[in-house]
C-alpha positions, 0 to 999 in steps of 0.5 A: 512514527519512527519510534524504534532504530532507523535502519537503512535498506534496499527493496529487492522485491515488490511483493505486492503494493504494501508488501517488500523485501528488504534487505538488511544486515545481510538479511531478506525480510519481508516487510508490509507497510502499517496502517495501509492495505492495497489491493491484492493481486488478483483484485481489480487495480492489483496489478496496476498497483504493482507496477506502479509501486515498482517503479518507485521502490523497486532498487531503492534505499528506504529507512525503515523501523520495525513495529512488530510482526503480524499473523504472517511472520512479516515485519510491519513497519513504516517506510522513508523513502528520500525523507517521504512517508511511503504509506502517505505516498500510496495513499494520496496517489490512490495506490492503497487505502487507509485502515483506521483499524489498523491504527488512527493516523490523521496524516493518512486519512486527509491523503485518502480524502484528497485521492477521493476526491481528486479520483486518482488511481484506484478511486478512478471510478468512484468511491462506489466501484472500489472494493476495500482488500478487507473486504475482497479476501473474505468475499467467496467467488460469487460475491468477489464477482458481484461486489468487487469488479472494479471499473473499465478505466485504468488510471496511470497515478502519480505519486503525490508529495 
C-alpha cells in the first residue's frame, strides 16, 4: 500500500461511498477507492452509505497514491485519512464490501469478517439480505427487486478503528 508518491488532498465531494473528488495540484479528479466496492445509490443501504461517508471525508485532507485508471477514467487508488486506512475504515464499519477480485488483502477481508459478525451497517440483517453492488449492477429490475431488497433496519454505523 502506498507504493507511488503520497499526495495530500481535499474531499470536495462525496460521489458515492467509494467514489470522491479530490482536489489536488489545483485539479478535480474523481478517485474511487481499490479493492472496496459500496453499494450504489439506488441500492439498499446506498444512501445511508453516503451520508455516513460524508460525514467523515467530506472537507477533509487524505493522503492519497494513485494505481492507475479504471474503465471509467477514475483514478483508483488508496486513502489515509489522519494516518487511517480509508478502505479499512469502510469495511469494518459495513460501509463497503471487500472484493478479493479486486485484489487479495488479508487487512480487508478480517474487517469484513468482524462486520459480519458484529452485524454492523449494511450487514444489519444478515449476510443473507445483503446483495453485493457486483451483483445489483448486472441484475434487470425484476431480479434487483427479488434479490436485492435489502431489509427494513437501517443501522447508523460507526466508523471503526
Amino acid at each position: 500500500m502506498f507504493a507511488n508518491a503520497q499526495k495530500p488532498a481535499l474531499i470536495t465531494r462525496v460521489v458515492d461511498g467509494d467514489t470522491y473528488d479530490l482536489f489536488y495540484n489545483s485539479k478535480t479528479m474523481r478517485v474511487r477507492i481499490a479493492h472496496v466496492d459500496a453499494p450504489e445509490l439506488k441500492q439498499h443501504f446506498g444512501s445511508t452509505c453516503v451520508l455516513q461517508v460524508k460525514q467523515l471525508l467530506y472537507r477533509r485532507i487524505v493522503i492519497f497514491d494513485s494505481l492507475g485508471k479504471d474503465l471509467y477514467g477514475r483514478v483508483v487508488g488508496n486513502l489515509l485519512l489522519n494516518g487511517k486506512r480509508v478502505d479499512s475504515l469502510l469495511v469494518r464499519s459495513g460501509m463497503a464490501w471487500y472484493n478479493p477480485a479486486y485484489g487479495e488483502d488479508p487487512i480487508l477481508a478480517g474487517c469484513m469478517l468482524q462486520a459480519v459478525n458484529e452485524g454492523i451497517g449494511l450487514w444489519a440483517c444478515g449476510v443473507e439480505r445483503v446483495c453485493p453492488p457486483w451483483l445489483y449492477r448486472n441484475y434487470n429490475y425484476q431480479n434487483r427487486l427479488r434479490y436485492c431488497n435489502g431489509c427494513s433496519v437501517v443501522q447508523q454505523s460507526t466508523f471503526k478503528n
